[in-house]
C-alpha positions as CSV (number, residue, x, y, z in Angstrom):
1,X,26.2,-117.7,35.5
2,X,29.1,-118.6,38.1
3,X,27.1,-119.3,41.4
4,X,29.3,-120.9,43.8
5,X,33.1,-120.8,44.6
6,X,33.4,-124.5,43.6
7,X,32.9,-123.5,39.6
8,X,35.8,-121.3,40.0
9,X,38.1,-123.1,41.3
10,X,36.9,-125.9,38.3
11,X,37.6,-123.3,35.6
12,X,40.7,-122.9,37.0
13,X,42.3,-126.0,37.1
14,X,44.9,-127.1,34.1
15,X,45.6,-123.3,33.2
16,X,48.8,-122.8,35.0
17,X,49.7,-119.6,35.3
18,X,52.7,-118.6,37.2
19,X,52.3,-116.6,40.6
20,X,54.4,-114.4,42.1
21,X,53.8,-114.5,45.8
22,X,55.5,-111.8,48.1
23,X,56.9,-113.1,51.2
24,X,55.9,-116.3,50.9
25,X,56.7,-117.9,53.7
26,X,53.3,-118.3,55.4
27,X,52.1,-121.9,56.2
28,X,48.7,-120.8,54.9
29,X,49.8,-119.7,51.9
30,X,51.7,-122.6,51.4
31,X,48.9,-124.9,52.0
32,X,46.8,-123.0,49.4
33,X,49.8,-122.8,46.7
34,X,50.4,-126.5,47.4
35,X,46.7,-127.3,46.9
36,X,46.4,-125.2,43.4
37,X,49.6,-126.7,42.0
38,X,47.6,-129.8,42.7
39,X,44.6,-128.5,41.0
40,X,47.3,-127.6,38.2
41,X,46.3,-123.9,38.5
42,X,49.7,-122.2,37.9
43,X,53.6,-122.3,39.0
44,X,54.9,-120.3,41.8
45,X,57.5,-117.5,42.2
46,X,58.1,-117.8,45.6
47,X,59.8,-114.1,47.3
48,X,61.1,-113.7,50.7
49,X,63.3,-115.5,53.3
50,X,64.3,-118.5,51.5
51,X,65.5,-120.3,54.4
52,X,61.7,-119.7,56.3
53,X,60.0,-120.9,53.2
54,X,62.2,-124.0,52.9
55,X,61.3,-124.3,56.8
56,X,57.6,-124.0,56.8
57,X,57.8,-126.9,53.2
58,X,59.4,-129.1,55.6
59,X,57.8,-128.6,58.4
60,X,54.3,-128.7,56.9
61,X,55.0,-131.9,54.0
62,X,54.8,-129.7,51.2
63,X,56.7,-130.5,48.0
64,X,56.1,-128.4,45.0
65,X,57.4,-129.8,41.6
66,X,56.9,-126.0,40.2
67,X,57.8,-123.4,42.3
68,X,61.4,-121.6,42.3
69,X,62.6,-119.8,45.8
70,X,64.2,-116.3,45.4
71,X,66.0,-115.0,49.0
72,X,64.5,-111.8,49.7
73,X,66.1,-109.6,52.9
74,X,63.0,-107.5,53.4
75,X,59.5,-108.1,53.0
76,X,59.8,-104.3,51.0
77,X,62.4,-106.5,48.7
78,X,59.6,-109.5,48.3
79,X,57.0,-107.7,47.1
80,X,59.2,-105.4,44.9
81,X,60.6,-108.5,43.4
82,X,57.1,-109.8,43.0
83,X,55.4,-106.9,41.2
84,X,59.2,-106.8,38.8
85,X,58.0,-110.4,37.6
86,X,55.3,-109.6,36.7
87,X,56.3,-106.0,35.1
88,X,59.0,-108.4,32.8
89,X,56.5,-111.0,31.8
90,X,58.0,-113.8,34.2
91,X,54.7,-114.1,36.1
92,X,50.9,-113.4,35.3
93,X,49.2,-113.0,39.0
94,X,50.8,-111.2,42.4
95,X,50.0,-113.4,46.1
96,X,50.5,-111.5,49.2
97,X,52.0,-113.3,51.5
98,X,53.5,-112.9,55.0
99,X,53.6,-108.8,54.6
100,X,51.7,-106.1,54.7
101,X,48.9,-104.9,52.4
102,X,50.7,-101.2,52.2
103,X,54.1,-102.5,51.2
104,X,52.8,-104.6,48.8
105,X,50.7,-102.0,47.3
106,X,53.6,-99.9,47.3
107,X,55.3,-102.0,44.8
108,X,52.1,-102.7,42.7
109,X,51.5,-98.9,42.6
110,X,55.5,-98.8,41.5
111,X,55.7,-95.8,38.1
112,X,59.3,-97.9,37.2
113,X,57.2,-101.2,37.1
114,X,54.4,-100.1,35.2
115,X,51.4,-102.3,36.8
116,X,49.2,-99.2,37.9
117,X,46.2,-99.6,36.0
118,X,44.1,-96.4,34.8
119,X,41.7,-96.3,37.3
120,X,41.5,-96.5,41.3
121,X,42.4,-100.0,43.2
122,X,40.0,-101.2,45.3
123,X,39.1,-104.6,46.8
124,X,36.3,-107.2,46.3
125,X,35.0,-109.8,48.3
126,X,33.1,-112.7,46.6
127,X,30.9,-114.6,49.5
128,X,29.2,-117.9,49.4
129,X,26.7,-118.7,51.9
130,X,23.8,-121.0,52.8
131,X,21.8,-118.7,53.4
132,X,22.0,-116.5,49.9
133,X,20.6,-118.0,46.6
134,X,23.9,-116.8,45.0
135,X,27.4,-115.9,45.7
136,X,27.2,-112.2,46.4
137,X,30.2,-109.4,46.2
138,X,31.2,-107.3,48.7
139,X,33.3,-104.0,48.1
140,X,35.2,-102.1,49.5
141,X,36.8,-103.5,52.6
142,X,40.0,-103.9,52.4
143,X,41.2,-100.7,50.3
144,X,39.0,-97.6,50.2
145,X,39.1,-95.9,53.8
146,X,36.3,-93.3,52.8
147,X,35.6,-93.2,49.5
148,X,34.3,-89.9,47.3
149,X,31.1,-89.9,44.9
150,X,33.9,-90.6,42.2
151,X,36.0,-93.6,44.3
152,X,32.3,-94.8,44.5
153,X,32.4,-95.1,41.0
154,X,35.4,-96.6,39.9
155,X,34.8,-99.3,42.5
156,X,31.7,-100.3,41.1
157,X,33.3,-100.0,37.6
158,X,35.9,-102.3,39.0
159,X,32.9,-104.7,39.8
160,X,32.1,-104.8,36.6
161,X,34.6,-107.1,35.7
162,X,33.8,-109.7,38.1
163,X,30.5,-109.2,37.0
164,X,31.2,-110.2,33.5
165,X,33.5,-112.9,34.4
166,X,30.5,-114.4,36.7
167,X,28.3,-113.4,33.7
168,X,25.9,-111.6,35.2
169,X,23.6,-109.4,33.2
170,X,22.8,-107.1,34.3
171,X,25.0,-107.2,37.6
172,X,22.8,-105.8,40.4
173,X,24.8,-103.6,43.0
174,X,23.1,-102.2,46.1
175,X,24.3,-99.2,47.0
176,X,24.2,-99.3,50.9
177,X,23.2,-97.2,53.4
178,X,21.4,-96.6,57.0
179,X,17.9,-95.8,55.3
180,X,15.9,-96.6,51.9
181,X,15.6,-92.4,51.4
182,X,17.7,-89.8,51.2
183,X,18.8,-87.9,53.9
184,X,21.3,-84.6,53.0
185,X,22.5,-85.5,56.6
186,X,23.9,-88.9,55.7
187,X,26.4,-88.9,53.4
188,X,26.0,-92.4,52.0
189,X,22.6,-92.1,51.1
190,X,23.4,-88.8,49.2
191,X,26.2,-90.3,47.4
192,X,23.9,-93.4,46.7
193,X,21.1,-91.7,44.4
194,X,23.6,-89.7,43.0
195,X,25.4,-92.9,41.5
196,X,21.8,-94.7,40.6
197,X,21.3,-91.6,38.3
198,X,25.0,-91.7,36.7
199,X,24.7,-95.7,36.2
200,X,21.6,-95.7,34.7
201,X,22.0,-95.9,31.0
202,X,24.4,-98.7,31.3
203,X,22.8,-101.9,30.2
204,X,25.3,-104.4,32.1
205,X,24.8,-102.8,36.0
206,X,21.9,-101.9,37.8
207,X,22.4,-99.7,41.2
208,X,19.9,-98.7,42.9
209,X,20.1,-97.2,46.1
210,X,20.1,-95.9,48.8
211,X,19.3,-99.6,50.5
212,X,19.6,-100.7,53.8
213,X,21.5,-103.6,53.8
214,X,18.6,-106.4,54.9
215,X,16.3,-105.0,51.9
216,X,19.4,-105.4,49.8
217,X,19.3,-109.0,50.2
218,X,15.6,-109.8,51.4
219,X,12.7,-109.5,49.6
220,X,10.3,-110.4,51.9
221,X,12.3,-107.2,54.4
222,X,12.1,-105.2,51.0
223,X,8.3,-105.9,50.5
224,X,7.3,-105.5,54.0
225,X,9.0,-102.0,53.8
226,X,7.3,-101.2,50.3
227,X,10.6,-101.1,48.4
228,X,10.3,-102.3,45.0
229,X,12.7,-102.4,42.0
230,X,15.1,-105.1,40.2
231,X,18.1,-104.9,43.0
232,X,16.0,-105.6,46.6
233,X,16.3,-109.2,47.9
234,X,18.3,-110.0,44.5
235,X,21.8,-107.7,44.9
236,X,24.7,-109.2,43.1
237,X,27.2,-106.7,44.6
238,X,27.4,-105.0,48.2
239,X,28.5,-101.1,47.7
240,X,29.5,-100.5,51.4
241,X,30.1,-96.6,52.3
242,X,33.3,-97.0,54.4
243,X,36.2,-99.6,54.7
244,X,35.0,-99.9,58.1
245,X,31.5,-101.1,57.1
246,X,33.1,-103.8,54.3
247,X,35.2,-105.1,57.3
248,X,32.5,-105.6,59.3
249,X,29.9,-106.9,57.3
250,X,32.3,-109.2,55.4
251,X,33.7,-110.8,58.7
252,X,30.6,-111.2,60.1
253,X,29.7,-113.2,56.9
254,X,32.7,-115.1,57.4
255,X,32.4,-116.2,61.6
256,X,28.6,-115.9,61.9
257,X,27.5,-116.7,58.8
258,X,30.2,-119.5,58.3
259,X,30.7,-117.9,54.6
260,X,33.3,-119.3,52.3
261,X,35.0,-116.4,50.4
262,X,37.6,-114.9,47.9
263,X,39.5,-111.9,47.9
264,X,40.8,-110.0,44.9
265,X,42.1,-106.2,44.1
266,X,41.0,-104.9,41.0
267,X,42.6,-102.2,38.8
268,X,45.9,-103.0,38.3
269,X,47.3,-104.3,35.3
270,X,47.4,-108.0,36.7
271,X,45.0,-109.2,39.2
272,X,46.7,-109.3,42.9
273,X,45.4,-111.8,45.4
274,X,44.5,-109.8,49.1
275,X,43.7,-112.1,51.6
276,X,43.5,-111.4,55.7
277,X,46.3,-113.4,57.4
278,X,43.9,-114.9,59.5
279,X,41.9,-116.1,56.2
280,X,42.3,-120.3,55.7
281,X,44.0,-121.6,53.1
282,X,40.9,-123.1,51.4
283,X,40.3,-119.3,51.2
284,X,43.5,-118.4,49.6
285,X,43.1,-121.4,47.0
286,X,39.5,-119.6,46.3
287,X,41.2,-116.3,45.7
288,X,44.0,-117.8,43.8
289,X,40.9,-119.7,41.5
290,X,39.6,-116.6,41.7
291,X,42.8,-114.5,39.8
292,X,43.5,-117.1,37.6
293,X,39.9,-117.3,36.1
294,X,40.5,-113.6,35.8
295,X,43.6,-114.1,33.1
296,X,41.5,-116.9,30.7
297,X,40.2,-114.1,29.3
298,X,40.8,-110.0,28.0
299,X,38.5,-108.9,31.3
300,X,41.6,-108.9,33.0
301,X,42.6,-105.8,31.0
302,X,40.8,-103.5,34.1
């Protein structure tokens, strides 16, 4: 079982695959290209103001011995480029860069390109913290405004393959809410027993829900409150009811919790690498780790 950020980046050093990063010129993003050419990860395509990127290289001491600069007038132009490479087999993983999320996903989403997967995209956080046993997973806050019943779904299904790539068996997903019963008044809690009943044949996930988010991840908070079952105090995988709630809870992982984290959108055809602009770049190089553990194997296929 994968249990801390560290093991992914070491399974993904010597595989190089070859990025293509939209609007690349981002010191950041730099930093954490720089550090997984290092690492050996992969090769970079490198889309956007070619001048800027040369800049920031300079400016910064960065020398890549595989990376190739393409001059893009728009950041619209970068991320189309981006998605093209990887739609004509040039490149294996999309980066955003310096632009954002929605013109990306534009270009992911692209019918010409062909990189729209079958399901719904959403977005997973991976978290590593001192104060969890286990690196726990946290979707979605970064792509699903208010998802349905059925969103719900897909986006745990989604989890699934992070779940298998972390070889988790069964992966245990709280589904979260304000209370441990069901109210018809709240929505999430609803919308949480409902997917515990449609999950519960499947022998590689467990939800259970609904769960408030400190029985989730406490047990003692769990027994004190007589909640018992295989996902209290031992969740795997956060299902939050609103991208509000992800942003939230995963930021406050990251600036009170001092979390280190990852950030990937699954459901596409290729994994894409979605990180906050204000994320470091040892956060970048975990979500880069993070995408190119996802190619090693046919898991990518989401």
């Amino acid at each position: 079982m994968i249990t801390s950020l560290k093991e992914i980046v070491s399974q993904a050093r010597n595989q190089k695959k070859r990025i293509a990063v939209a609007s690349a010129e981002d010191k950041d993003v730099l930093i954490s290209l720089s550090e997984a050419e290092r690492h050996n990860m992969a090769s970079f395509l490198l889309f956007g103001d070619a001048l800027k990127i040369r800049e920031t290289m300079e400016k910064n001491n960065l020398l890549f011995r595989h990376a190739e600069i393409f001059d893009c007038k728009t950041p619209e132009e970068a991320s189309y480029m981006a998605a093209r490479a990887v739609s004509e087999g040039k490149a294996d993983i999309i980066m955003k860069g310096l632009v954002d999320t929605k013109v990306l996903l534009k270009a992911v989403l692209s019918k010409e390109l062909g990189l729209r997967g079958d399901t719904l995209l959403s977005h997973v956080m991976v978290y590593e913290m001192k104060s969890y046993p286990k690196l726990i997973l946290l979707t979605d806050g970064g792509m699903v405004m208010k998802p349905s019943l059925k969103d719900k779904e897909s986006i745990i299904r989604n989890a699934m393959v992070l779940g298998k790539l972390f070889e988790l068996h069964p992966m245990k997903v709280a589904a979260l809410s304000a209370v441990e019963k069901v109210n018809p008044n709240l929505e999430s809690s609803v919308d949480a027993q409902e997917l515990q009943k449609i999950f519960k044949e499947e022998k590689d996930v467990v939800v259970e829900g609904p769960l408030s988010f400190d029985i989730a991840i406490s047990k003692e908070s769990a027994a004190h409150k007589g909640v018992t079952g295989e996902v209290p105090g031992d969740a795997d995988v956060l299902l939050v009811p609103s991208l509000e709630a992800g942003n939230f809870l995963g930021k406050s992982f990251t600036y009170m919790a001092g979390a280190e984290s990852a950030g990937i959108i699954l459901g596409a055809k290729c994994p894409v690498i979605l990180t906050s602009r204000s994320d470091s770049s040892e956060a970048k190089l975990n979500s880069i780790a993070l995408a190119v553990m996802m190619t090693l194997s046919k898991g990518e296929k989401q």
